[in-house]
C-alpha positions as CSV (number, residue, x, y, z in Angstrom):
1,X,18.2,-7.1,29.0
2,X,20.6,-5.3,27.6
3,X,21.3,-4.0,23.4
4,X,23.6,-7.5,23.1
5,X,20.8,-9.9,24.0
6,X,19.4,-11.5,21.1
7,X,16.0,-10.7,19.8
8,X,13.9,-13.8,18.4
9,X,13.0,-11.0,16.1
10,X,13.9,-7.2,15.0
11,X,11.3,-5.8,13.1
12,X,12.7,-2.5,10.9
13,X,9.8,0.3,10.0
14,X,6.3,0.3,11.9
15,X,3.9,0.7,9.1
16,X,0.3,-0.9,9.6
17,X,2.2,-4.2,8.3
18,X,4.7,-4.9,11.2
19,X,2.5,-2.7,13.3
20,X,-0.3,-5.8,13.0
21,X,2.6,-8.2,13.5
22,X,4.0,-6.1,16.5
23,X,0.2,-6.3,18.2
24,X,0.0,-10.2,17.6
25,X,3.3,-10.8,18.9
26,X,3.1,-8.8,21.9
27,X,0.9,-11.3,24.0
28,X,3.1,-14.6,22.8
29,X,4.8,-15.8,25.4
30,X,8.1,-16.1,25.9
31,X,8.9,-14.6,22.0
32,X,11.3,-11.6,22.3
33,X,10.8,-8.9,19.4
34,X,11.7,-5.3,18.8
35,X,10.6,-2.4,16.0
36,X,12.5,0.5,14.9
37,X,11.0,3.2,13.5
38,X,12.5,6.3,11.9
39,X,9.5,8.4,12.4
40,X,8.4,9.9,15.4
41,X,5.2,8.2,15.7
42,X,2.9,6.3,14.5
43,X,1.5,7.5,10.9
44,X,-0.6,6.2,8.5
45,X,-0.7,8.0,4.6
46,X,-0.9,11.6,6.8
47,X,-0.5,13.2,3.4
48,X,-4.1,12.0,2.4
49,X,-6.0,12.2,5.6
50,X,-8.7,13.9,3.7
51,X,-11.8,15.0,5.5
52,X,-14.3,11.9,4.7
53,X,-12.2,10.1,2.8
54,X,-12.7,6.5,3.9
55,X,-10.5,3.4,3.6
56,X,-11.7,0.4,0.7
57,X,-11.6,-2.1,3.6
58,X,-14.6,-2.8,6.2
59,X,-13.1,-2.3,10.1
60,X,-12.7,-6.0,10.4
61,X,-9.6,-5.7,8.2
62,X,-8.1,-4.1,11.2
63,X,-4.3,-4.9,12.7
64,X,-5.9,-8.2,14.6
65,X,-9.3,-9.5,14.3
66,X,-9.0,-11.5,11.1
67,X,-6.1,-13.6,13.1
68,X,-7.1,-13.0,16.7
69,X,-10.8,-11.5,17.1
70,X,-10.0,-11.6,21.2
71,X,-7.0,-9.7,21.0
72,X,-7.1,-6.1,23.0
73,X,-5.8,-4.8,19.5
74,X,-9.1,-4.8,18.0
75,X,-10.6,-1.7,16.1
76,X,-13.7,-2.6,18.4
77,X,-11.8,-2.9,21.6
78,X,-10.7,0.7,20.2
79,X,-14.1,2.1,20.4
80,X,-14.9,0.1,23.9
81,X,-11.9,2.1,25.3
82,X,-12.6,5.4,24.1
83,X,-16.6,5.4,25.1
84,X,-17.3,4.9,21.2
85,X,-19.1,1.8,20.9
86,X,-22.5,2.4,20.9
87,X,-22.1,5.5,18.6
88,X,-20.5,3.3,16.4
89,X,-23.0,0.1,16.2
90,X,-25.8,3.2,15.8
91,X,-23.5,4.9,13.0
92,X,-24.0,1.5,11.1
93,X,-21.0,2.2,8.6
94,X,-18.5,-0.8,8.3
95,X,-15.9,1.5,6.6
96,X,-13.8,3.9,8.8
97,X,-12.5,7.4,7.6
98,X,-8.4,7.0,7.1
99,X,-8.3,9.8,10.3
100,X,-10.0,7.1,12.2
101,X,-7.8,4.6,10.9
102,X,-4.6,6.6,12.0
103,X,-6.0,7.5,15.1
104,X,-6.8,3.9,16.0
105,X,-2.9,2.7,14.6
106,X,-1.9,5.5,17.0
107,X,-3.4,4.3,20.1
108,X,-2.6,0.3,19.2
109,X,1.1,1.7,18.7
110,X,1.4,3.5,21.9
111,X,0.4,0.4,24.2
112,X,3.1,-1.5,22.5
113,X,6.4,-1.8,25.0
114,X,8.2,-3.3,22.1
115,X,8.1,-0.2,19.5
116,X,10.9,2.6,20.0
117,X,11.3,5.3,17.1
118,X,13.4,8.0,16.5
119,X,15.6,4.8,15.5
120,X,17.4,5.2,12.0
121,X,18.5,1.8,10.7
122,X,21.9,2.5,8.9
123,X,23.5,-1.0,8.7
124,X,22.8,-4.3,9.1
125,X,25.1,-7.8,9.1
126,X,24.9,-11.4,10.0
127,X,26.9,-12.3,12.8
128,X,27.7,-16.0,12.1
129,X,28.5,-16.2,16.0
130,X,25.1,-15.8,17.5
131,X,23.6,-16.7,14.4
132,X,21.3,-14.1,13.5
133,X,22.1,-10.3,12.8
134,X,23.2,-7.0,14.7
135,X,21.1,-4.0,13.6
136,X,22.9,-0.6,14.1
137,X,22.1,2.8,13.3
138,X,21.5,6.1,15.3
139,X,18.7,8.5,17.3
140,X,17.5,10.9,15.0
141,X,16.9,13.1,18.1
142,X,20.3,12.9,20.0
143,X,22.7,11.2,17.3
144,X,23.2,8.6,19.9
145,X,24.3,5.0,18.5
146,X,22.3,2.2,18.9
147,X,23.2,-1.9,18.5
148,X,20.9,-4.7,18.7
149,X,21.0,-8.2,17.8
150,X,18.3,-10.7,16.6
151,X,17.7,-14.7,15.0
152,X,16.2,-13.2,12.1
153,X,14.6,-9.9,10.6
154,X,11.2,-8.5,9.5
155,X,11.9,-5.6,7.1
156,X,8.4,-3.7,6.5
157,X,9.8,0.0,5.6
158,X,6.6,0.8,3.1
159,X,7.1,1.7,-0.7
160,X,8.0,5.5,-1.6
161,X,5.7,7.6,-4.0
162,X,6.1,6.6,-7.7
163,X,6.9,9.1,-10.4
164,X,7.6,9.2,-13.9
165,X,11.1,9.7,-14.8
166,X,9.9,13.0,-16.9
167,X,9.0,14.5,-13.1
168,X,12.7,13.9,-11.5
169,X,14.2,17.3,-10.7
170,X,14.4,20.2,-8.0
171,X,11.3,21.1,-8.7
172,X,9.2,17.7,-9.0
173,X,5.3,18.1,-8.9
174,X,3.5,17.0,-5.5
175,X,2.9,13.6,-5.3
176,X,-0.4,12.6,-3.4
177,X,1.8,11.5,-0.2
178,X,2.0,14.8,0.1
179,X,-0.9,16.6,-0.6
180,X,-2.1,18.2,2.5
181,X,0.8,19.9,3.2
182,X,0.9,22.1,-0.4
183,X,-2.6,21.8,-0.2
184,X,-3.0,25.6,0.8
185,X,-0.3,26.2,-1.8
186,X,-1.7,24.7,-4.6
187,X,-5.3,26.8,-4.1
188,X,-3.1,29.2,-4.7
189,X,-2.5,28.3,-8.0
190,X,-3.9,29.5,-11.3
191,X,-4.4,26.2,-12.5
192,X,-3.8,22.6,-11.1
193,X,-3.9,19.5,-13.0
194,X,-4.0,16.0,-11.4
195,X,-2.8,13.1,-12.8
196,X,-3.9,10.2,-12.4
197,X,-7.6,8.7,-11.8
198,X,-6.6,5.8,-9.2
199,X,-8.9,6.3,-5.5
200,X,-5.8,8.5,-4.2
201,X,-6.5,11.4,-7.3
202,X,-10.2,10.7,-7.0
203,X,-9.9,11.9,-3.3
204,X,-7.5,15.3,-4.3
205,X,-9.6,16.1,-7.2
206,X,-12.9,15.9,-5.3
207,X,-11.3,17.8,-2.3
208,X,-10.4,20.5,-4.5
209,X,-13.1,20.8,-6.5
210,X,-14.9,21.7,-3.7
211,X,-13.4,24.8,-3.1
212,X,-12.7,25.8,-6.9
213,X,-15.0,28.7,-7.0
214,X,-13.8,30.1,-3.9
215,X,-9.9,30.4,-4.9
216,X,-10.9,30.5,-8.9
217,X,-8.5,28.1,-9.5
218,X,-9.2,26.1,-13.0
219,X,-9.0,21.9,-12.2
220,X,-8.0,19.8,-14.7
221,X,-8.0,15.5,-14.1
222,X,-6.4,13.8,-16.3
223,X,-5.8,10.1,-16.9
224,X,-4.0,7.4,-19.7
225,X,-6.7,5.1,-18.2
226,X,-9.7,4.9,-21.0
227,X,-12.0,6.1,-18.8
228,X,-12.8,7.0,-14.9
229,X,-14.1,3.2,-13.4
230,X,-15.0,2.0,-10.3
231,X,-13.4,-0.6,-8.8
232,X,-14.6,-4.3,-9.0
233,X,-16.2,-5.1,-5.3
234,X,-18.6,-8.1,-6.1
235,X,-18.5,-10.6,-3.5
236,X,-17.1,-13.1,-5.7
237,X,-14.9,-11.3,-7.1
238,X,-13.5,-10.3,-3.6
239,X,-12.7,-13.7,-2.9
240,X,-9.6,-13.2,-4.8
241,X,-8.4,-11.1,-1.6
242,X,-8.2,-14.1,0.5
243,X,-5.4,-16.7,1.1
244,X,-6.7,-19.5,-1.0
245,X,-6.1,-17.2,-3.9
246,X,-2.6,-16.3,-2.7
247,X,-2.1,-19.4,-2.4
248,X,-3.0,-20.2,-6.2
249,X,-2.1,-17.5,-7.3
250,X,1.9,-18.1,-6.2
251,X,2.4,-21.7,-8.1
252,X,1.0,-19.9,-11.6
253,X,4.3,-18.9,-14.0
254,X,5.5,-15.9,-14.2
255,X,4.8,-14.5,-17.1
256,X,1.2,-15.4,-16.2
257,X,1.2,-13.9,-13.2
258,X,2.1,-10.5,-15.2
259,X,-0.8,-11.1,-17.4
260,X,-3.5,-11.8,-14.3
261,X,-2.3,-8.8,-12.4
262,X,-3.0,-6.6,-15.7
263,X,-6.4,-8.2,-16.0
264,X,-6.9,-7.8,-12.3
265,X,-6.7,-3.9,-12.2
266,X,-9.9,-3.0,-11.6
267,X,-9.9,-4.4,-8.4
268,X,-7.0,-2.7,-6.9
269,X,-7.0,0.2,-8.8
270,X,-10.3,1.9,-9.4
271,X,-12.0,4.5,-7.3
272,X,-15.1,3.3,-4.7
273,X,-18.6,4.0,-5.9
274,X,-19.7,6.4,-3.2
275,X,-16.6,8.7,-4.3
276,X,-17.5,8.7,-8.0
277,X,-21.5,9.5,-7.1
278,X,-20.1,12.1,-4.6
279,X,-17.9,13.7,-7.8
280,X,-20.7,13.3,-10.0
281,X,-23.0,15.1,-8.5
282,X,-20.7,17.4,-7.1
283,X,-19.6,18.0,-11.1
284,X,-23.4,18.7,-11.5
285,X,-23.7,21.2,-8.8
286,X,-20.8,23.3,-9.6
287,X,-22.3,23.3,-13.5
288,X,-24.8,26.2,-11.8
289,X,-21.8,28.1,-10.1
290,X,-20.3,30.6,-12.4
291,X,-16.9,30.9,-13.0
292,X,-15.5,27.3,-11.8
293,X,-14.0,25.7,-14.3
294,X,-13.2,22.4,-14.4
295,X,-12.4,19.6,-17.2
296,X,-11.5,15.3,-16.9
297,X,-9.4,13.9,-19.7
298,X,-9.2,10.1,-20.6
299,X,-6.6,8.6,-22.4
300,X,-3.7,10.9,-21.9
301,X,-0.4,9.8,-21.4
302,X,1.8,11.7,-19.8
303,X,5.3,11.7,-21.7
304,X,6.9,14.8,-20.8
305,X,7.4,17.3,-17.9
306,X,9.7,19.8,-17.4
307,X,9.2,23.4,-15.0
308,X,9.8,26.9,-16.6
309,X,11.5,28.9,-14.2
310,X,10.5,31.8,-16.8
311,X,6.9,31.2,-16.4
312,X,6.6,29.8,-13.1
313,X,5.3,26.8,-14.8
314,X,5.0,23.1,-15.5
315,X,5.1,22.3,-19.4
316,X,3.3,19.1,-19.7
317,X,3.4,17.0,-23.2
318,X,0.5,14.1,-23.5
319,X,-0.2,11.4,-25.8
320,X,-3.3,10.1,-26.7
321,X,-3.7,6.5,-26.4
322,X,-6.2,6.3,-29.0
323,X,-5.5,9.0,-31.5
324,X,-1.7,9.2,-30.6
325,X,-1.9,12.9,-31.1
326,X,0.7,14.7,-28.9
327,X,-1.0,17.4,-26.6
328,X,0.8,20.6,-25.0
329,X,-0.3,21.6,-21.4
330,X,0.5,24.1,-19.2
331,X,-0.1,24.0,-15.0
332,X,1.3,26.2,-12.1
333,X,0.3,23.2,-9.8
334,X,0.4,19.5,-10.5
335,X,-0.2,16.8,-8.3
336,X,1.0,13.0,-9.2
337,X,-1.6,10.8,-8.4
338,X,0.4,7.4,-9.8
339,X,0.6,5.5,-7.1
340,X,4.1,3.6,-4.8
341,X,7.2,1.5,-5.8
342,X,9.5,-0.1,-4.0
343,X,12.7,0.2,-3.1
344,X,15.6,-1.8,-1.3
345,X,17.3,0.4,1.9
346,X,20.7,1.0,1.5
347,X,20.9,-1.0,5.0
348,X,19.9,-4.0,3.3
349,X,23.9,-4.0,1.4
350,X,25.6,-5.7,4.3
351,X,23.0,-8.6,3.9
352,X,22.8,-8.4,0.4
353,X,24.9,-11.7,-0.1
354,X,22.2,-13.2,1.7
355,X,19.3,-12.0,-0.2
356,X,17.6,-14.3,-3.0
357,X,16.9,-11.6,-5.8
358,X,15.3,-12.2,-9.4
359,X,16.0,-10.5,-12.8
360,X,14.5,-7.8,-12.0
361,X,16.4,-6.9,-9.2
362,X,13.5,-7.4,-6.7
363,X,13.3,-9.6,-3.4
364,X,12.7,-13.6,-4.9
365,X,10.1,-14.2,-1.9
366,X,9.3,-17.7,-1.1
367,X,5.7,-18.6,-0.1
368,X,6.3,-17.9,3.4
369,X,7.9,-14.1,2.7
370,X,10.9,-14.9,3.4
371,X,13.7,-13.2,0.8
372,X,17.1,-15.1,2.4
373,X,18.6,-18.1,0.7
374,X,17.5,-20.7,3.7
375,X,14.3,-19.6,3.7
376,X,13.9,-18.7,7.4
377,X,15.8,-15.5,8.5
378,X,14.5,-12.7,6.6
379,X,11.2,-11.6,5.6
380,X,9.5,-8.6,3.8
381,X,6.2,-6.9,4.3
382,X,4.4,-5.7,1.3
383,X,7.1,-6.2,-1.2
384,X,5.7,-9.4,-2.8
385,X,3.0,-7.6,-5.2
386,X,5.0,-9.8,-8.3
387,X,5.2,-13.0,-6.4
388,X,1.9,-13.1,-4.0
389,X,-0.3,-10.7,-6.3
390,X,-3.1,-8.3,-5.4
391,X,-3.4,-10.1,-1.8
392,X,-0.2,-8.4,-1.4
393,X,-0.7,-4.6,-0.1
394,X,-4.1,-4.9,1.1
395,X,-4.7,-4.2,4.7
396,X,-7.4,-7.1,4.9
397,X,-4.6,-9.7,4.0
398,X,-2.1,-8.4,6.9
399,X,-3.4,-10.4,10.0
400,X,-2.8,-13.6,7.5
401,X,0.2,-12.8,6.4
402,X,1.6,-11.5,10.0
403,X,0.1,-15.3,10.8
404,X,2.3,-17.0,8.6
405,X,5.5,-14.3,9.3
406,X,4.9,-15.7,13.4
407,X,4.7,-19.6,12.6
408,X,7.8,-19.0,10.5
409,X,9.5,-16.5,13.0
410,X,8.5,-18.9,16.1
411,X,7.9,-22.0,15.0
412,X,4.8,-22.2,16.5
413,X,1.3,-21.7,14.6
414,X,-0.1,-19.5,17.1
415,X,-3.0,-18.1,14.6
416,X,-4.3,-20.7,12.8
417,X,-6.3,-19.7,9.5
418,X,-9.6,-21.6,8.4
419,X,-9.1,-24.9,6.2
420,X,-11.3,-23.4,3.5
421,X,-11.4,-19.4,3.1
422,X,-13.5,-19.3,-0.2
423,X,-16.5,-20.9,-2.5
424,X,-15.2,-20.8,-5.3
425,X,-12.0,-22.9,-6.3
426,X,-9.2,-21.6,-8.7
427,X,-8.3,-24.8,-10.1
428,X,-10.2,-27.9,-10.3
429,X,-9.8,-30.3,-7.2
430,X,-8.9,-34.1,-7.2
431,X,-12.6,-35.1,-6.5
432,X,-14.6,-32.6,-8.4
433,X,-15.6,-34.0,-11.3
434,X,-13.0,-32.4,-13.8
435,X,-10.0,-34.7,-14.6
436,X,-6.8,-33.5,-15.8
437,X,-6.3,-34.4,-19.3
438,X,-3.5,-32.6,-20.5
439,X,-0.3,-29.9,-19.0
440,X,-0.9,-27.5,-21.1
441,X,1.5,-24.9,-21.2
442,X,-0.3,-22.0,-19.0
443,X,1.9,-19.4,-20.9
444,X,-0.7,-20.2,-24.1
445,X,-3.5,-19.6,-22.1
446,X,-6.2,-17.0,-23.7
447,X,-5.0,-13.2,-22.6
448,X,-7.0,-11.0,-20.9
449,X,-9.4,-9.3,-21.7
450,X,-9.3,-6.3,-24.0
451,X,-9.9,-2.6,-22.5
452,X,-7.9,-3.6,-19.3
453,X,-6.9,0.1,-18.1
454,X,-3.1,1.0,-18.0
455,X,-2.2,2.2,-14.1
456,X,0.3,2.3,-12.4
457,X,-0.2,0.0,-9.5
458,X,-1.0,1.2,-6.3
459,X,1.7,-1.0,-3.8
460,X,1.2,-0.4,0.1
């Protein structure tokens, strides 16, 4: 085949979203599809491969089983292959470290014939001709051009790090993307602050406060959130990471759906139990060490941040949420735990006539994830966090969504998911018992409740 044969499918950026839909599309038959990745290899957050850090999803959530528990993509296949299984059935932990995680993308990724990186997408356009689209851009290696053509696109290029607009600048604070490579700058440091109390700045704050004595650094965590919680895992609550939520959860008004995603915080945004008992007692440890010192602020919002070139310095100004006292801080090292956004490539401008987009300047997705105005061309991983809600970045939702993304891509529903995914209903039913009365208009419903924590939201 060569670069002018039409792909059913082009696939642009090989994060764990289109890397899942890359592994369930590799055995359909007679389906063409190609990824293009900038990056040289697979990679999975290598910023925050902490040592121990572990991922909030059990290993089922992996890139297949939830849509194809035969596939040879499995996480358990994984340890089959690598002489692992029966260490890991006696390990008897459902969790995997995020190492293990990235190892395991690594090897699904390099068995896949229909990945090639290096491959830097500058441009793409329809081609009314064909129709689909012809991708272009270059080798970051050898600068050599590249052109392909496909029916339709799957654009899953991740989020970027999030940070206030007080920390733009030539000298902007680490961001917890990157925290293990400044990591031996920072304990270098005569004092580091974190901000941010989300599982990302739970992991850097425990990781350094394990070596504070050693460097005699001072660690400060700091958070606008009312206080340090762990996140909401009860069974039924977890239910609302499942696809008869998304389901519900995309017909409710949008101003509603702003409101639910407030109230649902907790559950994407808090720090896992084992971490916060692991900090605690750390905390109470250290209390016998002399000379650590170490402090964790609540309600402090971050307003201002600028570096002293002077001073060698970041000058921090807070806000506290309660008091609304303004609070001067000073920090040679700060690292940003607040989280991803998203952002439109510039690639995406030659299609951009094509795009549905809302007031906000984000993709309109329809239920299916498709962003183009018929409704079958172009689809978006992980960009939907408005539109599909907290079902949206997590890695147990991919296999269904990938699902979906193939029926819609091929016309075929190769993976089919269960009729009923929950116990609980969202809405009353047609024969349970509770008739409609009255269309009330949802935007008067009751708000949340009070005390829901103010974090940025973690996307991706």
């Amino acid at each position: 085949m060569s670069n002018e044969d039409p792909y059913d499918f082009i696939g642009v950026g090989l994060g764990p979203f289109n890397l899942s839909l890359a592994c369930l599309a590799h055995p359909l038959p007679g389906v063409r599809s190609l990824f293009l990745e900038k990056k040289e290899a697979f990679g999975w957050h290598t910023g925050m491969l902490v040592d121990g850090t572990t991922l909030q999803n059990p290993f089922l959530a992996d890139l297949v089983s939830m849509a194809d528990p035969t596939s040879r993509f499995s996480y358990l296949n994984y340890c089959k292959q690598q002489g692992r299984i029966y260490s890991y059935y006696v390990r008897e932990n459902f969790y995997l470290t995020r190492q293990e995680y990235d190892r395991y993308g690594k090897w699904a990724a390099s068995q896949l014939p229909n990945v090639r990186y290096r491959q830097d997408v500058l441009d793409i356009h329809h081609d009314p001709a064909l129709p689909g689209y012809v991708v272009t851009g270059v080798d970051t290696h050898t600068g050599t051009p590249f052109r392909y053509r496909a029916r339709r696109l799957v654009l899953g290029i991740g989020s970027v790090p999030n940070l206030a607009a007080c920390c733009d600048g030539e000298r902007a604070p680490i961001h917890t993307s990157a925290y293990l490579a400044n990591k031996h700058w920072l304990q270098q440091r005569r004092t580091i602050t974190v901000v941010g109390s989300g599982q990302s700045g739970a992991e850097v704050y425990h990781d350094l406060l394990k070596d504070c004595e050693t460097y005699g650094y001072a660690l400060n965590w700091v958070t606008r959130s009312p206080r340090f919680f762990q996140m909401e895992n009860a069974k039924l609550t977890l239910e609302l990471i499942s696809p008869a939520y998304s389901d519900h959860f995309y017909d409710l008004r949008d101003p509603v759906k702003a409101r639910v995603l407030e109230d649902q915080r907790s559950i994407y945004n808090g720090i896992n139990k084992t971490l916060i008992d692991q900090i605690y007692d750390l905390l109470d440890e250290k209390r016998h060490c002399a000379g650590v010192r170490t402090q964790l602020l609540t309600n402090l919002a971050l307003t201002s941040m600028r570096f002293d070139d002077t001073k060698r310095e970041y000058d921090l100004t807070f806000r506290h949420m309660d008091l609304g006292d303004q609070y001067r801080h000073a920090a040679d090292g700060v690292v940003m735990a607040t989280g991803y956004t998203h952002r439109v490539p510039p690639f995406v401008e030659g299609i951009r006539d094509r795009i549905r987009w809302d007031a906000q300047g984000r993709y309109q997705q329809a239920r299916n994830y498709s962003v183009d105005i018929g409704g079958d061309e172009i689809f978006v991983q992980n960009a939907g966090f408005h539109s599909h809600g907290l079902t949206n970045p997590d890695l147990g939702m991919a296999c269904h969504r990938n699902a979906r993304l193939l029926h819609a891509l091929t016309g075929v529903d190769h993976y089919r998911a269960e009729a009923r995914t929950t116990f609980q209903d969202f809405a009353p039913r047609a024969d349970s018992g509770f008739e409609r009365i009255d269309a009330l208009d949802a935007t008067l419903a009751l708000p949340a409740q009070p005390g829901v924590p103010q974090l940025t939201p973690v996307a991706g």
